[in-house]
matplotlib code that plots the C-alpha trace (Angstrom):
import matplotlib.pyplot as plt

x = [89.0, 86.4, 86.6, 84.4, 84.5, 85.1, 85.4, 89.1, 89.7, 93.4, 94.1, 96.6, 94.5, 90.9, 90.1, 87.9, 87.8, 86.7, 89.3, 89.0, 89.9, 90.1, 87.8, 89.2, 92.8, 93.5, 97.0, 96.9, 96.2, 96.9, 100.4, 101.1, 98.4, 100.1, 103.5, 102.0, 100.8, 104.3, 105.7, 102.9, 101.9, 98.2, 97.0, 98.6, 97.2, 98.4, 96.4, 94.7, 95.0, 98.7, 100.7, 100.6, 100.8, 97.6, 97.7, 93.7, 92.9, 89.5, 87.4, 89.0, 89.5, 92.8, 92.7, 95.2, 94.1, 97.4, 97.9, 94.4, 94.5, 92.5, 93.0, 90.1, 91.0, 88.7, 87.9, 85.3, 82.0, 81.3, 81.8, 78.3, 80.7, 82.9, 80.3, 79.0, 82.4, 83.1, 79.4, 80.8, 81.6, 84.1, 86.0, 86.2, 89.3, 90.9, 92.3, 90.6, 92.4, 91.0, 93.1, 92.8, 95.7, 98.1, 100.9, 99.5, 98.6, 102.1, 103.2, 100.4, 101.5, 105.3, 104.6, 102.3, 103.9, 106.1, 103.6, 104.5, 102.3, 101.2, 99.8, 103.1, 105.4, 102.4, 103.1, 107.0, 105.9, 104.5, 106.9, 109.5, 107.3, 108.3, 111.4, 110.6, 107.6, 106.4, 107.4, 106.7, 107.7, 109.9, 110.8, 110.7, 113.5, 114.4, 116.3, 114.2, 111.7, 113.0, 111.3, 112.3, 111.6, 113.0, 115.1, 116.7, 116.6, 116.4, 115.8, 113.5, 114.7, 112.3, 111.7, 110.1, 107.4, 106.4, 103.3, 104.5, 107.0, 105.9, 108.0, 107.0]
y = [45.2, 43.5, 41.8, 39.7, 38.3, 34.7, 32.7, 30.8, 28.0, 27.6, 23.9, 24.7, 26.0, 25.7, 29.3, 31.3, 34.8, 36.7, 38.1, 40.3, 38.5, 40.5, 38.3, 40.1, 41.1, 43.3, 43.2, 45.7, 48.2, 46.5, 45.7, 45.3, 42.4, 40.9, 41.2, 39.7, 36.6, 36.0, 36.5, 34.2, 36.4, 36.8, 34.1, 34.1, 34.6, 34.4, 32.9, 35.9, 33.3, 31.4, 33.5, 30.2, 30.6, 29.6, 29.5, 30.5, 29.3, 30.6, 31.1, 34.3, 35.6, 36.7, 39.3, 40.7, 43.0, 43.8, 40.2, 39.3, 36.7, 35.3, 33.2, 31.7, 29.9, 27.5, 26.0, 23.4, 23.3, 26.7, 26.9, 28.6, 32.0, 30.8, 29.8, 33.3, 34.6, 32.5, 34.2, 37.9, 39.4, 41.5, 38.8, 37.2, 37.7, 36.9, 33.7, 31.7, 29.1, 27.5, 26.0, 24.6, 25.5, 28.1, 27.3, 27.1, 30.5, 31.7, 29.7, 31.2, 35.0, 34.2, 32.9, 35.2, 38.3, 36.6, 36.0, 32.8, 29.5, 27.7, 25.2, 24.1, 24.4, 21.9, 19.6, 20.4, 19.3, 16.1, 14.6, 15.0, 13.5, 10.3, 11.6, 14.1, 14.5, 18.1, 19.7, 23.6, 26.7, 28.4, 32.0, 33.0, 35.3, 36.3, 33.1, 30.3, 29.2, 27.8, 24.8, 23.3, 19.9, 18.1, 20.8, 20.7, 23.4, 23.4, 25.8, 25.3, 27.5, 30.6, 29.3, 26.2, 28.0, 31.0, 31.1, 31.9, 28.5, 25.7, 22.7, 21.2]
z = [-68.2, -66.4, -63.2, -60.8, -57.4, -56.3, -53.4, -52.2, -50.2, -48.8, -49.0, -46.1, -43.4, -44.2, -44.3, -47.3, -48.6, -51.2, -54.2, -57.5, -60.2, -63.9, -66.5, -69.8, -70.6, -73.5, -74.1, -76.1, -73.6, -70.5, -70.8, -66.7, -66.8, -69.5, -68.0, -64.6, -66.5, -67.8, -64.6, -63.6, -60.6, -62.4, -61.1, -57.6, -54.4, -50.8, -48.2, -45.7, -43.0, -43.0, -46.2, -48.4, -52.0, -54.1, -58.0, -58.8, -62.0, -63.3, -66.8, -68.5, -72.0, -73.0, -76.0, -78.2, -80.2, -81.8, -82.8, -83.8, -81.2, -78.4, -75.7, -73.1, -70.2, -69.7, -66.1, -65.6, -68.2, -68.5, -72.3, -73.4, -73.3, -75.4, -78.6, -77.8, -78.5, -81.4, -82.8, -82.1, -85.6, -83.7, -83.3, -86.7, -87.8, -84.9, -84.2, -80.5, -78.8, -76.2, -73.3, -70.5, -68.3, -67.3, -68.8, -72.5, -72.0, -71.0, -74.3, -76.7, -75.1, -76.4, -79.1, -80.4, -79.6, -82.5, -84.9, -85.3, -85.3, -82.3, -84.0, -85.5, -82.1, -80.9, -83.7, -83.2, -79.4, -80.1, -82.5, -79.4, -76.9, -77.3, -75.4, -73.6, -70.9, -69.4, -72.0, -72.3, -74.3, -71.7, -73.7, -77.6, -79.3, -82.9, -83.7, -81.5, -79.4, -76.2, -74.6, -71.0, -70.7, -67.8, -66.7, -69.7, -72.3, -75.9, -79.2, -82.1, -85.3, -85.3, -89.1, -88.7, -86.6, -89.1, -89.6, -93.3, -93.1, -95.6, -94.8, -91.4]

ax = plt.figure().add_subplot(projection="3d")
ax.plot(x, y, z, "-o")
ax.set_aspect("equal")
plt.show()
């Protein structure tokens, strides 16, 4: 676990302070930061000032050491970390996503505590587009992957998202 400190401004009343903020989360051995990512109080911060609620999105890698996977969150340009990581012979059989936002990291957490193959529920994501906008894996279970999309909720077949599955 490392952490660091960064400033926060509270859109609501103006005011800034300074808050920890962990930089690397092992999974593996840091289970409550895991479970407070899914819970998605990780990145959630009350304003010192007023009490409002502020979602704090910053750089962080996300590692799981278990499921050979890793996750950085990447906020603005700062990217020279991640090449560094991608160098790291450590690392080389682990699989690195790179995302952008919250939520992709709450959907690469389910689904890889699964084992199963983000790249296809992304593909499995796109072909329903077309109808459906905002679309976003919502919980993962033996049988499917459940997506909520408009409110509306809906299971993919565990199967056609293995990574071992041939037929997409």
């Amino acid at each position: 676990m490392n952490s660091r400190m960064y400033e926060i401004d509270c859109a609501h009343c103006q005011s800034k302070w300074m808050v920890k903020a962990e930089t690397i989360v092992n999974a593996t051995i840091e289970y409550s930061l895991k479970q407070s990512i899914l819970d998605e109080s990780f990145f959630k911060r009350k304003c010192k000032n007023c009490g409002n609620t502020i979602y704090f999105y910053y750089s962080f890698l996300y590692c799981d050491t278990k499921n050979k996977v890793l996750v950085a969150l990447k906020i603005k340009e700062d990217s020279k970390w991640i090449e560094q990581l991608k160098m790291n012979s450590h690392y080389k059989d682990f699989e690195l996503y790179e995302i952008e936002d919250g939520v992709q990291l709450k959907e690469l957490i389910l689904v890889s505590d699964y084992n199963l193959d983000y790249n296809r529920i992304l593909e499995c994501k796109k072909k329903l587009q077309h109808q459906y906008t905002n679309m976003y894996v919502d919980a993962v279970d033996e049988c499917y992957v459940w997506m909520v999309c408009n409110e509306t909720f809906f299971g993919i077949e565990i199967r056609h998202v293995n990574k071992n599955y041939t037929n997409v």
